[in-house]
N, C-alpha and C positions, 0 to 999 in steps of 0.2 A: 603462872601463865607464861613465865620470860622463858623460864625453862622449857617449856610446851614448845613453842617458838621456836628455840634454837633445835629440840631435837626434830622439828617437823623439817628446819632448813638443811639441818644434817643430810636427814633422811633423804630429803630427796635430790640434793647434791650426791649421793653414795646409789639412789636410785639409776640417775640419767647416767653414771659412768659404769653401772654394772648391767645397764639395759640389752646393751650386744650381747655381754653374754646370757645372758636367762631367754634371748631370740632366738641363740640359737642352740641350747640347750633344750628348748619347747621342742623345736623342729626336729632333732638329732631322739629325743622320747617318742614322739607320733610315729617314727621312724623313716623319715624322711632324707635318704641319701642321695644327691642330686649328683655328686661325685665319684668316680669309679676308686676301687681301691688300688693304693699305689703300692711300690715295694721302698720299702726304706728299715730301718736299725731303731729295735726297740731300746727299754731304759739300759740294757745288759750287752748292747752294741751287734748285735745281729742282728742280720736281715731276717725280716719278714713283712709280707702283706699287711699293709695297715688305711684302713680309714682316714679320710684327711679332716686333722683338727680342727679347732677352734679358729687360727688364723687361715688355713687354705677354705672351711664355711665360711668365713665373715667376707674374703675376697671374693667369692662367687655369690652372695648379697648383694655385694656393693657394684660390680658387674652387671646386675638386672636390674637393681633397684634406684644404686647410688648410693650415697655413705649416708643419707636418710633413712634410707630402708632399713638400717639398723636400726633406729627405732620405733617403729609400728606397733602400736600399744603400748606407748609411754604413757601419753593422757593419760588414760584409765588406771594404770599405774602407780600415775603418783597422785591420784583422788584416791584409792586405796590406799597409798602411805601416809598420806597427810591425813586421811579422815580415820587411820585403824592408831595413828601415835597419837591422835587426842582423845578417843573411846577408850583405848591401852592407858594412858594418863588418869583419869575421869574416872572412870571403876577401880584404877589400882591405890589412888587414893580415898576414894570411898571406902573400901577393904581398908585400909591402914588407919581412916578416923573411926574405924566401928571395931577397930581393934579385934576383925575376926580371929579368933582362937581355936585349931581344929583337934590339939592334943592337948592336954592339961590347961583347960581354961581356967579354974580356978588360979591362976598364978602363970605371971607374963615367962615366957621362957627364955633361960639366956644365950645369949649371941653363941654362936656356932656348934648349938648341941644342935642333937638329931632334931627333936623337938621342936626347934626354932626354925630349922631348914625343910623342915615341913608343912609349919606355918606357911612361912612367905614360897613357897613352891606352891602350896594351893591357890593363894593370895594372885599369883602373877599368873597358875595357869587361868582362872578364873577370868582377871582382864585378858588376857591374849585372846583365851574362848573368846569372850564380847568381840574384842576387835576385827575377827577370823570373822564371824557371822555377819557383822555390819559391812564387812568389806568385802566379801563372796563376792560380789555380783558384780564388783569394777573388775576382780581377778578375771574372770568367766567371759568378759569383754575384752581382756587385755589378752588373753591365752587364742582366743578367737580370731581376733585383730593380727595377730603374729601365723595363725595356722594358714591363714589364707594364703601364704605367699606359694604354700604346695601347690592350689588348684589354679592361682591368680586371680583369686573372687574377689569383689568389692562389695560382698553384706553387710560386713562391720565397718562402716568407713566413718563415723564418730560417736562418742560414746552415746549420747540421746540418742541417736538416732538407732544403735546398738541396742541399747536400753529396750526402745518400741519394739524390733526385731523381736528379740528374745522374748515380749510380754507377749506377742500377739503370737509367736509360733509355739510358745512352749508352757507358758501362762508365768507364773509366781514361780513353779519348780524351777525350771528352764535359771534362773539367776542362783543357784543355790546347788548346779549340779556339781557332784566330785566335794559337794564338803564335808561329806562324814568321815572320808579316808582322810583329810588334810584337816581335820579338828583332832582324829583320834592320833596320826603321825605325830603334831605341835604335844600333843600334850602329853606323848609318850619319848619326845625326843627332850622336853624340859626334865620330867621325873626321872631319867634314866641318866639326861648331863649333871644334874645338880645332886642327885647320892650318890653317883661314884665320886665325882668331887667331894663330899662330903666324907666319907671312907677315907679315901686317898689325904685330905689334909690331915685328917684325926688319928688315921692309924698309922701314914706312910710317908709323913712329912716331920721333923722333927723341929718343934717349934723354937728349941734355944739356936739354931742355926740361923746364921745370917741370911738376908735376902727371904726371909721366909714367905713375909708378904707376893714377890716377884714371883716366889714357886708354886703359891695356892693359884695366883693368876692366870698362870702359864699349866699349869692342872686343870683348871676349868675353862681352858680354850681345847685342851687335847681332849677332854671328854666330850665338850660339844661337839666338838668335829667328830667323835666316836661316834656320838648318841645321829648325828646328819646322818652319817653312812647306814644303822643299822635302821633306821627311820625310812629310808629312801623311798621303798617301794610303796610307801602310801605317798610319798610326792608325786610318785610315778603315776598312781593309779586315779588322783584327784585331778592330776593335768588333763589325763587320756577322759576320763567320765566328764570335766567340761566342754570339752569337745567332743565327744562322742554323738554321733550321731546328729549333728547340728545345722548337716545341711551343705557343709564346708569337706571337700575333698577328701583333707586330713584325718577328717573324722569317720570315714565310711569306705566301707572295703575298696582298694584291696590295704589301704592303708592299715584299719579296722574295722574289727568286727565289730559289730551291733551289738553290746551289751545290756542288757535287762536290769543291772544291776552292780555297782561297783565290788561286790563278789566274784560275781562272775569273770569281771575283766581282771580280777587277781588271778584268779585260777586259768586263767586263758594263758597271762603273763608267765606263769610261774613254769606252766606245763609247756612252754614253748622257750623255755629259758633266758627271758627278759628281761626280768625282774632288778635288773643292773642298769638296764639299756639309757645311758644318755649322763649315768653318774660320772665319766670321767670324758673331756672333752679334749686330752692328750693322750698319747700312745692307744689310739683306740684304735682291738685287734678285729679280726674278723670273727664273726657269729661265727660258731661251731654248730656243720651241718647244715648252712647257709650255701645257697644261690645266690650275686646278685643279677636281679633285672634292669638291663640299662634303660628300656622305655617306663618305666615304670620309678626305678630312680630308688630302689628299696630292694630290703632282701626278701627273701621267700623259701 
């Protein structure tokens, strides 16, 4: 329970100071450029046209909103953080007293074969799964609460009250939109960081070498980050389907398109070459084949 605790205060200590940017992260995905593009010197020191980052968005936030307005959809937020690290807790050690076994259960497997790294990958994506489902519908609030700032809407203006919204306009669906792509993303960005890690220490790390331990650690942060990047587009396409069509600026043309289905708004993405759009909040170049619209505030 102590431990529950501290990772719940972590959590959302590490929440409230990364909340600016995942605001405007949301916004820069919906595709929301309220900024014209400037000329300045990419990473290789030449000029070119570039989108204004992370800090020129946050200053024209704080401009309209005030250094508040960087968090709009905290609440909601950190009732998802706090309530998905004790259902994440809660099922993962259920899984570990019932001693699920998904390869060679006749006989426990040992610590860092394939076998074992299989085990507890199932084990964790199992609780994650849980936690993602329980906590869909604070996300879907929190995503909402942030989109408004495109139209300047006051629908979502607290999470109960958010809650009712969404029950009465959209029923039980409406709090669960965009989680099939962000269920299948989570559990295809765990299985894809934890075998390469897994390869890489066993075939590619030499374990009589000093500092071994520091090198598996620093292995299994460069795959996560790998496994983030080639994941993205279901983050991409789970943000846009909760807002999609919602009622919210953000969500309906010309911003977008009305999707039927989080298929569709892949294929939408992909065939319009988006499918990137909002993963890098530095040196971010111009859309190739892009317009922008100054009244409008987006490419086209």
């Amino acid at each position: 329970m102590a431990d529950t605790c501290g990772q719940v205060l972590l959590g959302s200590g590490l929440t409230v100071l990364s909340h600016p940017l995942m605001y405007i992260k949301v916004l820069v995905q919906v595709g929301h450029e309220p900024l014209p593009p400037t000329l300045g010197r990419n990473m290789f020191g030449r000029q070119v046209y570039q989108l204004p980052g992370l800090f020129a968005y946050a200053k024209h936030i704080i401009k309209i909103d005030g250094k508040s307005g960087l968090f709009k959809g905290l609440t909601p937020r950190l009732c998802a953080g706090t309530i998905g690290t004790i259902v994440h807790s809660k099922v993962l050690q259920k899984c570990q007293d019932e001693k699920i076994e998904i390869l060679g259960s006749s006989r426990k497997a040992e610590d860092g074969s394939l076998q074992h790294v299989v085990n507890e990958t199932t084990k964790e994506m199992i609780a994650r799964s849980c936690a993602t489902i329980v906590t869909h519908p604070f996300h879907v609030v929190t995503l909402r609460c942030m989109v408004q700032f495109i139209g300047r809407e006051a629908k979502y203006s607290g999470v109960f009250d958010s809650i009712v919204t969404i029950y009465r306009e959209e029923g039980i669906l409406g709090f669960f939109a965009g989680l099939i792509p962000r269920l299948l993303g989570d559990v295809l960005s765990l299985w894809i960081c934890n075998m390469l890690a897994h390869f890489i220490n066993t075939y590619a790390i030499d374990d009589s070498t000093s500092h071994t331990g520091e090198i598996k650690n620093c292995s299994q942060a460069v795959t996560g980050f790998f496994a983030s990047m080639l994941t993205y587009p279901f983050v991409l396409v789970s943000n846009l389907m909760a807002v999609n069509n919602c009622g919210l600026a953000g969500g309906l043309p010309p911003y977008a398109a009305i999707y039927p289905n989080w298929l569709h708004c892949w294929s939408h993405l992909s065939r319009e070459g988006n499918m990137s759009r909002g993963n890098s909040l530095f040196f971010r170049k111009l859309p190739a084949g892009k317009m922008y619209a100054i009244e409008q505030k987006r490419f086209f």
